[in-house]
FILUM-815769 format. One record per residue: x, y, z of N, C-alpha, C in turn; residue in one letter. Coordinates in steps of 0.02 Angstrom, whole numbers, padded with zeros to 5 digits, always signed. Example, Ala and Ser with C-alpha at 12.3 -4.5 7.8 and 13.67 -1.06 7.14 Angstrom:
BEGIN
+00660-00284+00390+00615-00225+00390+00660-00165+00390A;+00642-00112+00354+00684-00053+00357+00645+00002+00394S;
//
This chain:
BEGIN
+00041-00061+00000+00000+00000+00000+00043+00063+00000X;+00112+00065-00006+00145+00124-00022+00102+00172-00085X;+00112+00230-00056+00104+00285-00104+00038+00292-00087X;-00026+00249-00044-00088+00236-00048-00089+00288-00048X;-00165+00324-00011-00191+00395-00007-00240+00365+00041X;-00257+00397+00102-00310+00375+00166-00363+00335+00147X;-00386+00376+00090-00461+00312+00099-00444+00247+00075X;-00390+00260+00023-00343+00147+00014-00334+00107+00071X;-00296+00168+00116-00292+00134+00169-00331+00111+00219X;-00381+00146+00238-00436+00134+00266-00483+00064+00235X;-00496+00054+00179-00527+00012+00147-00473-00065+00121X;-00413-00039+00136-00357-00098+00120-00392-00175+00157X;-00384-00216+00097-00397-00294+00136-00385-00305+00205X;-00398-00356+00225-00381-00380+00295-00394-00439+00310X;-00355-00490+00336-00388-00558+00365-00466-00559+00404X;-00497-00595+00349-00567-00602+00405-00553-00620+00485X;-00485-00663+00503-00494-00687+00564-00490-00622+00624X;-00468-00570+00599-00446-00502+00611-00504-00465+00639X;-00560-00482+00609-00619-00418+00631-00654-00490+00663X;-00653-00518+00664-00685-00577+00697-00670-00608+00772X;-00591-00586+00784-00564-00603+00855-00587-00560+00898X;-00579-00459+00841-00609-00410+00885-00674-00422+00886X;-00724-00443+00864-00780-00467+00883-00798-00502+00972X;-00745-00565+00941-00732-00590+01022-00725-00546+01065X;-00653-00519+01061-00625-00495+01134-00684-00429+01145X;-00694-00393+01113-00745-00317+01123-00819-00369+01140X;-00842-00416+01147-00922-00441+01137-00914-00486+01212X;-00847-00510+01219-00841-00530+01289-00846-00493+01338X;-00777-00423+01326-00791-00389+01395-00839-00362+01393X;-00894-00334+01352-00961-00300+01356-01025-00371+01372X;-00999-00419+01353-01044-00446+01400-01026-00468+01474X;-00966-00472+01499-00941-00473+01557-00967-00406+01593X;-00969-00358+01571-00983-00276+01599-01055-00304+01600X;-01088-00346+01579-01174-00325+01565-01190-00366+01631X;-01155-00421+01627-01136-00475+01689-01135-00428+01764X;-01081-00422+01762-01037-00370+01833-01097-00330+01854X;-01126-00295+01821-01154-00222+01828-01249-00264+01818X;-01278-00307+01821-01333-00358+01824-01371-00305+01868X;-01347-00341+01956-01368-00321+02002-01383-00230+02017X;-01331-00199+01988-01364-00126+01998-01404-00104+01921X;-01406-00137+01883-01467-00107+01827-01538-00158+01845X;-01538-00200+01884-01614-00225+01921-01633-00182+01971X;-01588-00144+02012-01602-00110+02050-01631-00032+02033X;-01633-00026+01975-01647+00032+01938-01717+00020+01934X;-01751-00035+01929-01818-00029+01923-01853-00003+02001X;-01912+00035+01999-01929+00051+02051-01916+00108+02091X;-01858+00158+02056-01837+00209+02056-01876+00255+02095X;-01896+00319+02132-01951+00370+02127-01905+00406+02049X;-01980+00431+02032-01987+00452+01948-01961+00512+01977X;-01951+00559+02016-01910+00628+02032-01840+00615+02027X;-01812+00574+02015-01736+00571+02024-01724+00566+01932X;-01799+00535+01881-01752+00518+01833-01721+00586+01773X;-01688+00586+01730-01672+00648+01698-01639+00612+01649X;-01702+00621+01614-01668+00553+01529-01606+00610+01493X;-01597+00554+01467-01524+00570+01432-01522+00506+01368X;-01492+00515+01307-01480+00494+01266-01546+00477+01215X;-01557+00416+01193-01606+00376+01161-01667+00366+01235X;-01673+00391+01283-01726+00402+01341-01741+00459+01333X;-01726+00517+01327-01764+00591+01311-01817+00612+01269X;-01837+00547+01265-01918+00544+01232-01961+00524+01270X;-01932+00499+01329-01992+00486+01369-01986+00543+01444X;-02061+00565+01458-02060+00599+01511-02038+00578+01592X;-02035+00520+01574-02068+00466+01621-02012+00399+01628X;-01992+00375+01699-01960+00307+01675-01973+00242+01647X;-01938+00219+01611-01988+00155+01567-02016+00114+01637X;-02055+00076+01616-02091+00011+01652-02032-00027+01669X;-02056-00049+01748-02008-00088+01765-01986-00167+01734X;-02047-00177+01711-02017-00249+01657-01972-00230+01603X;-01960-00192+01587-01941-00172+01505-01851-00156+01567X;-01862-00123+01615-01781-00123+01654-01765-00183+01647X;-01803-00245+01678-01795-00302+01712-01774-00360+01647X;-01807-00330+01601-01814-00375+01565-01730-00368+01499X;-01736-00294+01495-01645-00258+01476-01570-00295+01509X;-01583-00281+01563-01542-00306+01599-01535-00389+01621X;-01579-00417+01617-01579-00499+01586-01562-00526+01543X;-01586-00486+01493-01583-00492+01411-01509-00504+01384X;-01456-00441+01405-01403-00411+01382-01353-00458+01404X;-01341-00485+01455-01276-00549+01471-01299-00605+01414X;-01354-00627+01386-01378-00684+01360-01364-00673+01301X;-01394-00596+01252-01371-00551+01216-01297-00551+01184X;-01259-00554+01229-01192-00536+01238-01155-00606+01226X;-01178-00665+01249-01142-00723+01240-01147-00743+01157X;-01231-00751+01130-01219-00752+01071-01184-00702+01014X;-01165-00655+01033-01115-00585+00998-01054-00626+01004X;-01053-00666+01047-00963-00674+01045-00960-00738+00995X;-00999-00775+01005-00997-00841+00975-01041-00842+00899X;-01065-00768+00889-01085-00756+00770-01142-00789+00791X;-01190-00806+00856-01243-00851+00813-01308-00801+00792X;-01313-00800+00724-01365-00774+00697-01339-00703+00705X;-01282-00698+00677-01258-00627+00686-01288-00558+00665X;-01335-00562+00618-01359-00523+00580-01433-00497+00604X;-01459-00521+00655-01500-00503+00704-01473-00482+00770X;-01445-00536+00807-01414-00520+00872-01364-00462+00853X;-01318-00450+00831-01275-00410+00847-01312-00346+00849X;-01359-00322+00797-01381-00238+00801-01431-00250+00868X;-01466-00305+00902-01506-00296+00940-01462-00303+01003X;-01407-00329+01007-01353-00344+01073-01322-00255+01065X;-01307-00219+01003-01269-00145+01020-01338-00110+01049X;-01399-00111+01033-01459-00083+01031-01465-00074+01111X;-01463-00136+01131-01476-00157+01210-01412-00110+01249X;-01360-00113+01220-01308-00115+01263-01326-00036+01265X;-01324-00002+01215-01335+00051+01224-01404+00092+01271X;-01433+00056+01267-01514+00093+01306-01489+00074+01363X;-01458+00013+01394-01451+00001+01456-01401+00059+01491X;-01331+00063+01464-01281+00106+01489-01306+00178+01478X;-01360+00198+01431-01389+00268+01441-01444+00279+01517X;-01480+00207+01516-01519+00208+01562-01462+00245+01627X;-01419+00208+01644-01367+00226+01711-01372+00313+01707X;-01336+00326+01660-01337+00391+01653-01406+00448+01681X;-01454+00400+01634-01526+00461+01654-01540+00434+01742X;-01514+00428+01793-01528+00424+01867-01505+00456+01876X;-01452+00508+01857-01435+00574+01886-01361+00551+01890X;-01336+00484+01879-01240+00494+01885-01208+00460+01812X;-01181+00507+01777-01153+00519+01730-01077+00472+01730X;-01118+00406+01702-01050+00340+01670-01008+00379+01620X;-00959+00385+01606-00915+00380+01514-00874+00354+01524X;-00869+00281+01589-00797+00259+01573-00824+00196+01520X;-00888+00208+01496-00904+00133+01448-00934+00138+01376X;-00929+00201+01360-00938+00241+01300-00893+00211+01236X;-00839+00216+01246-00780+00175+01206-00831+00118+01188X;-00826+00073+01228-00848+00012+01212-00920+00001+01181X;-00957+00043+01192-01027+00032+01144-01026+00067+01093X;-00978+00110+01067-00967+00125+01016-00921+00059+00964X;-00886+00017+00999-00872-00022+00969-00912-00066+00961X;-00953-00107+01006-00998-00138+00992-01035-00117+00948X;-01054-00064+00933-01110-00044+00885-01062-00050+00785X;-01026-00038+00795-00986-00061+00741-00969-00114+00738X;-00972-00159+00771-00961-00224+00743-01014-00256+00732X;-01080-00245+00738-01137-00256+00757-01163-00245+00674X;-01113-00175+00658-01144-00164+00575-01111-00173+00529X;-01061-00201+00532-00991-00244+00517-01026-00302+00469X;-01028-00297+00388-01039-00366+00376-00992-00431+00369X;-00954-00427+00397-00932-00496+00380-00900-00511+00457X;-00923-00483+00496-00886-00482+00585-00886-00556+00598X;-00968-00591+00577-00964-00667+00599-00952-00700+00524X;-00907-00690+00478-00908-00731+00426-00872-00788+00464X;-00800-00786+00491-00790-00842+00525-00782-00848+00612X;-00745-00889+00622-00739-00891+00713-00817-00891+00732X;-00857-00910+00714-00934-00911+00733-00971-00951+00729X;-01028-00984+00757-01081-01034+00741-01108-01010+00685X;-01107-01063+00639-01117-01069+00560-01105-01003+00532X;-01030-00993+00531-00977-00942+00505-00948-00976+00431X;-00955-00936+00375-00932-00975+00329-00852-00962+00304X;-00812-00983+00294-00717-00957+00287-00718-00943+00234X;-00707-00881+00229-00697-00845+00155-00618-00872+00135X;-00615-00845+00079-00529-00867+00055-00513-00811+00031X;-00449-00793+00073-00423-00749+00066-00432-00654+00102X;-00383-00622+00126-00403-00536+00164-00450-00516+00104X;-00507-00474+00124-00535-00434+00090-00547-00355+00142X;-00582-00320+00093-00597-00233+00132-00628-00241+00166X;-00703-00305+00176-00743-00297+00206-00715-00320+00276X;-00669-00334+00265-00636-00359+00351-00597-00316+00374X;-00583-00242+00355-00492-00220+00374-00557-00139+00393X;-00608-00129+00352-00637-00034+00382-00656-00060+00440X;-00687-00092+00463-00723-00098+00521-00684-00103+00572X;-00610-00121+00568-00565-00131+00628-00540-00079+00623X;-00519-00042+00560-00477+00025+00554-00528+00065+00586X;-00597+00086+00581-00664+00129+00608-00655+00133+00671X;-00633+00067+00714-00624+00053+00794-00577+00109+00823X;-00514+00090+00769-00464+00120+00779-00469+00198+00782X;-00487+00210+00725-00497+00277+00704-00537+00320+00786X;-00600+00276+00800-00655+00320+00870-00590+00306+00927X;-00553+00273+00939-00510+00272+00993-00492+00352+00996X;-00430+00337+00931-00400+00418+00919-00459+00470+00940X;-00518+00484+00908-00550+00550+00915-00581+00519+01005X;-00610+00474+01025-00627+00485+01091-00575+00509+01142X;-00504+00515+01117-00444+00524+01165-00424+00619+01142X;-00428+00621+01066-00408+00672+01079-00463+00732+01105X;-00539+00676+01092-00595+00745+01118-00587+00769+01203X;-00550+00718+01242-00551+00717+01314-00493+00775+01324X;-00449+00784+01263-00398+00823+01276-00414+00889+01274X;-00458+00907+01195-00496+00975+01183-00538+00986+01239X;-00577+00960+01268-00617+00956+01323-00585+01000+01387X;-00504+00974+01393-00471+00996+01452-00451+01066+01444X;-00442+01073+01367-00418+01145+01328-00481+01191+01346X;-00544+01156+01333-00610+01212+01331-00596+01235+01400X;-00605+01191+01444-00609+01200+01510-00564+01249+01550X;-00486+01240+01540-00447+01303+01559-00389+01301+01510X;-00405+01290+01468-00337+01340+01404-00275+01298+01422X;-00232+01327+01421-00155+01276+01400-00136+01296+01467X;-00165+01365+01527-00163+01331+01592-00164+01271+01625X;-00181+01219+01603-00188+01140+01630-00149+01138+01632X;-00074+01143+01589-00009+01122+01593+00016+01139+01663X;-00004+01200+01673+00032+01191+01757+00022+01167+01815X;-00047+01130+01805-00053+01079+01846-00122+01092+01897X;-00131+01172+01902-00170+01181+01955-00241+01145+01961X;-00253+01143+01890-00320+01092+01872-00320+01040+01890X;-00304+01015+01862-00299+00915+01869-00274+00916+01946X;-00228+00967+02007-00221+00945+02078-00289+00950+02089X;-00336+01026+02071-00391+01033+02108-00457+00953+02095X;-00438+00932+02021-00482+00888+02031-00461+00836+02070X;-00409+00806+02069-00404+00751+02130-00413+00754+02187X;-00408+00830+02210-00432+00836+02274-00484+00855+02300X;-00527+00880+02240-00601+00863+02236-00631+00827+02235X;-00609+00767+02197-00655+00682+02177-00617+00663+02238X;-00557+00642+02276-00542+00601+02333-00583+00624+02406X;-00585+00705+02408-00602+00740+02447-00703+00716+02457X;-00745+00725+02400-00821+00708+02396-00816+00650+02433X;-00783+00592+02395-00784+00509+02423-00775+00505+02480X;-00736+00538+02526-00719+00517+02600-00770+00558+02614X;-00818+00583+02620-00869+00625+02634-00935+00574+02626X;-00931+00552+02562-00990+00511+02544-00987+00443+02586X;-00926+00420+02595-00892+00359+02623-00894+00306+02566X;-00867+00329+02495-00855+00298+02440-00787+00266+02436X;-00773+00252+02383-00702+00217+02398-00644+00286+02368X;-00593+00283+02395-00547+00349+02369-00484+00341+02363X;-00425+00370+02336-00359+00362+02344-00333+00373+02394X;-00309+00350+02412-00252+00370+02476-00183+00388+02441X;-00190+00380+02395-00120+00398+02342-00107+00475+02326X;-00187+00467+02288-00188+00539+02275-00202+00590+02328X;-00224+00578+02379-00237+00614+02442-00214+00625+02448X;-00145+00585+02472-00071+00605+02487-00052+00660+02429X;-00022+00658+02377-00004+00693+02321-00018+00748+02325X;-00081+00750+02338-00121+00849+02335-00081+00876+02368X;-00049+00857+02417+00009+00910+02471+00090+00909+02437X;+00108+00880+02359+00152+00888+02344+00130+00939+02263X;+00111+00998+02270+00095+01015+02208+00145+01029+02156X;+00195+01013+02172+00243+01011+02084+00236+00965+02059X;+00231+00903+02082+00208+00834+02035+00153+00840+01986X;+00105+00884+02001+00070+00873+01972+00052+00931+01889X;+00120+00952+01885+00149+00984+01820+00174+00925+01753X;+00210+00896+01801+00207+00835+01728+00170+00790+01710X;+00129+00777+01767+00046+00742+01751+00017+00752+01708X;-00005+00825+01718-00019+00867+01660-00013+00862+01600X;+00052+00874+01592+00079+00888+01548+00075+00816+01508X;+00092+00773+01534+00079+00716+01491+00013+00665+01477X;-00021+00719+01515-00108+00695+01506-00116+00708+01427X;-00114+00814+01429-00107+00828+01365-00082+00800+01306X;-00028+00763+01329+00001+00755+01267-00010+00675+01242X;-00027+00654+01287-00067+00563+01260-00135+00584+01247X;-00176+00620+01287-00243+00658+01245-00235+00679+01166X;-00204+00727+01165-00201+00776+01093-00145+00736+01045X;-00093+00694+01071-00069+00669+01025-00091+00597+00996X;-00158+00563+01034-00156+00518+01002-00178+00481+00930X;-00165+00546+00875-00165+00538+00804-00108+00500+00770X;-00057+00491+00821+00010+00467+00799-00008+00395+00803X;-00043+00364+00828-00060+00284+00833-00063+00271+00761X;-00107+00304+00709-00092+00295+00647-00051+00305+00610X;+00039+00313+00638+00087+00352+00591+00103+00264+00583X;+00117+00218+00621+00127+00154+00633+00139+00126+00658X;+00193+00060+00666+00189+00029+00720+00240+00050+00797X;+00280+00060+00774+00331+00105+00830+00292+00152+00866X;+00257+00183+00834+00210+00261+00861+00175+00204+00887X;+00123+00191+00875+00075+00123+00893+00089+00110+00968X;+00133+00067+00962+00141+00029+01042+00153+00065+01088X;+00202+00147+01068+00202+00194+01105+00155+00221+01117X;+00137+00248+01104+00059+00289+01119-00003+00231+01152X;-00015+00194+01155-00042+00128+01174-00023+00096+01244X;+00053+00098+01253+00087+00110+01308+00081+00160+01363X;+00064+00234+01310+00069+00279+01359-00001+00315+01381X;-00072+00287+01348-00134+00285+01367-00150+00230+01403X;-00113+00177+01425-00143+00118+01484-00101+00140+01514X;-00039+00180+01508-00011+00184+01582-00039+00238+01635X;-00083+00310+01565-00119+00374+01592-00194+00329+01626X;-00224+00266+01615-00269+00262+01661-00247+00229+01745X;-00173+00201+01721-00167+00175+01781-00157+00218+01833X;-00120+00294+01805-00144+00342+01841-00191+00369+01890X;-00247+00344+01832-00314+00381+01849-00321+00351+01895X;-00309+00290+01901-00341+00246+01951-00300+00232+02003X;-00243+00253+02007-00186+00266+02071-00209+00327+02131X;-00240+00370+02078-00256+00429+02110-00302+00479+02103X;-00367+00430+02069-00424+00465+02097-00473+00386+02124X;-00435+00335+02104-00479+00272+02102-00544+00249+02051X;-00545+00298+01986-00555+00280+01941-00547+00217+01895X;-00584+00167+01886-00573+00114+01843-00602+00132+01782X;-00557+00144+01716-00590+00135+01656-00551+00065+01650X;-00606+00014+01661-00584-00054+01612-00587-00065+01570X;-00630-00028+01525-00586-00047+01449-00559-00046+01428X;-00510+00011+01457-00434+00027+01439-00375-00019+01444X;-00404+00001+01525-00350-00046+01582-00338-00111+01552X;-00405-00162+01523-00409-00216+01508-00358-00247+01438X;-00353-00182+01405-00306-00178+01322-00353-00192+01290X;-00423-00214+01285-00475-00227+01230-00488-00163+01197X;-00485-00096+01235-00487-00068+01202-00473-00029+01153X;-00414-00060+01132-00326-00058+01103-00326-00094+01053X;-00375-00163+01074-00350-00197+01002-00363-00209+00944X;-00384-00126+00911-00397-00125+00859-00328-00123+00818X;-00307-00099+00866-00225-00069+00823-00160-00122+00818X;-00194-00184+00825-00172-00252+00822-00180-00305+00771X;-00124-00356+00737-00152-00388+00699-00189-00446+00752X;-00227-00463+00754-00273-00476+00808-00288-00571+00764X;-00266-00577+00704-00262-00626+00672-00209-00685+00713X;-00166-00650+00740-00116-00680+00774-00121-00724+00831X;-00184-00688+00867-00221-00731+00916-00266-00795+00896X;-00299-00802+00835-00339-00843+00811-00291-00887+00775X;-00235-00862+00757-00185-00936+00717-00167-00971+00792X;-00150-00932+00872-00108-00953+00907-00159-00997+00955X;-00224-00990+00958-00253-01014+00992-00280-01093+00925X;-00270-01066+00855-00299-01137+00838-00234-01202+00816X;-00164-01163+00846-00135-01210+00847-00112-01247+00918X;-00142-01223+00988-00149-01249+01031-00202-01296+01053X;-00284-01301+00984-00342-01324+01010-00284-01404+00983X;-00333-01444+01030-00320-01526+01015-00346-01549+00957X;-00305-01595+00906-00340-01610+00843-00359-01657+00862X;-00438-01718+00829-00444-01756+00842-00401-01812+00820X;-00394-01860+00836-00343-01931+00848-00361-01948+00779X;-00393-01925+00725-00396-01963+00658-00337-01912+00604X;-00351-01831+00626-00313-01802+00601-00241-01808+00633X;-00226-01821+00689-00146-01826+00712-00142-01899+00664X;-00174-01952+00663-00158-02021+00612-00133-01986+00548X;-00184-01936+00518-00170-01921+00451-00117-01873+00455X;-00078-01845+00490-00048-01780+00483+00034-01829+00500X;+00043-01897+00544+00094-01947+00539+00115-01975+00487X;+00053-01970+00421+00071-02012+00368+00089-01972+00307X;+00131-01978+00279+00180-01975+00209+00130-01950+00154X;+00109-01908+00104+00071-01910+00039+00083-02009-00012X;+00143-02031+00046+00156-02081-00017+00122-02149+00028X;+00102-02145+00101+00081-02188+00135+00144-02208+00175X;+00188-02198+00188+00242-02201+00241+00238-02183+00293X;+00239-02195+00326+00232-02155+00409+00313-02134+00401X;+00304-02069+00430+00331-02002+00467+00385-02033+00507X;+00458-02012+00505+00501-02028+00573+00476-01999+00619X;
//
């Protein structure tokens, strides 16, 4: 693809096994999240209707949905979520598994506390969901194409691509908020010692890391500073692979941050799923199908010679 021009590249072939693993790994942890998080979206039913304040695909209704339609979301979506990983009947389940995932994680939102550490991820789900060839293979009655085609390489490059803009919008975000002041730090101390400071108040869980820290305020100049610059620089993930692992490196190391010292978990980050678009991800599906066990007729046939000799 030398000399290409963006949209070649964008549309360049790709191993089907490629958009198909990310299928897996992105359809697991979102159904693992649908799993984990069960018990507090049942508890959403039954709400008093004064607390709700729709938000997203809910701002059509005045009112909170019926508690079956909660009960029945949040049931739905782990079950949802298993067949997404495993292609069955991909072409129904998947837009109704992103559909779900999405009304459910908006639902959280309209109770009055504002999720985005799971935004990433239903944006991916929803692209793979419209992805045609996501379950061509690795799937219950998946058919093996022969040979990379385009329809396998936009949909993983698209992943890739919302990473970059969801990272660098968090950066513009910090710019709207106080200008290229952030660099000196005073921001990002006041928020840690705002979010650690609420939690021991609320009796939530909090840093003791960052607690500590707030009383060393020069540290928190190169924090800064390199928030900004894994925020706003992460367009370089597409220069290639060197840039790649760097920048990739240096956005799981900025959440481990987050979570050193405000006790923030973004797991999708943390987890690398949400990374592995920028992976040949084919690598995992050759490595795992040369560890599955062959059956005892193919190890017979794979001992014997094209000429009928058995094998030293």
């Amino acid at each position: 693809m030398t000399g290409a021009g963006p949209v070649e590249r964008f549309l360049a072939p790709a191993p089907s096994e490629r958009l198909a693993t990310l299928r897996i790994l992105v359809g697991a942890f979102a159904t693992a999240w649908a799993t984990v998080r069960l018990p507090e979206h049942l508890a959403q039913a039954g709400r008093p209707a004064h607390h709700w304040h729709p938000s997203g695909i809910w701002s059509l209704l005045d009112a909170p949905p019926p508690d079956l339609v909660v009960d029945g979301l949040a049931l739905a979506l782990p079950v949802l979520g298993l067949l997404f990983v495993v292609g069955w009947r991909f072409g129904a389940v998947g837009p109704t598994f992103a559909l779900g995932l999405l009304a459910v994680a908006t639902l959280d939102s309209s109770w009055g506390q504002i999720f985005h550490t799971e935004n990433l991820m239903v944006l991916h789900v929803a692209i793979l969901a419209l992805a045609p060839g996501a379950a061509d293979v690795l799937a219950v009655g998946g058919r093996r194409m022969s040979g990379p085609s385009g329809r396998y390489g936009w949909p993983v490059r698209l992943c890739g691509v919302v990473v970059v803009i969801t990272y660098m919008t968090a950066g513009v975000a910090k710019l709207r908020y106080s200008g290229f002041g952030w660099a000196s730090g005073r921001a990002l101390r006041n928020l840690v010692a705002y979010d650690n400071l609420r939690k021991q108040l609320l009796g939530d869980r909090y840093s003791p890391v960052g607690t500590w820290l707030v009383g060393h305020g020069w540290a928190f100049r190169p924090l800064a500073v390199a928030t900004l610059a894994v925020e706003l620089g992460a367009w370089v993930v597409l220069l290639g692979r060197g840039w790649r692992t760097a920048w990739v490196a240096a956005a799981w190391a900025l959440h481990v941050g987050v979570l050193a010292l405000m006790a923030i978990v973004f797991a999708y980050p943390l987890s690398g799923v949400a990374f592995a678009p920028f992976f040949r991800l084919e690598r995992l599906a050759a490595a795992a199908e040369r560890r599955r066990p062959r059956p005892v007729a193919d190890q017979g046939l794979a001992m014997t010679s094209p000429g009928g000799e058995s094998n030293p």
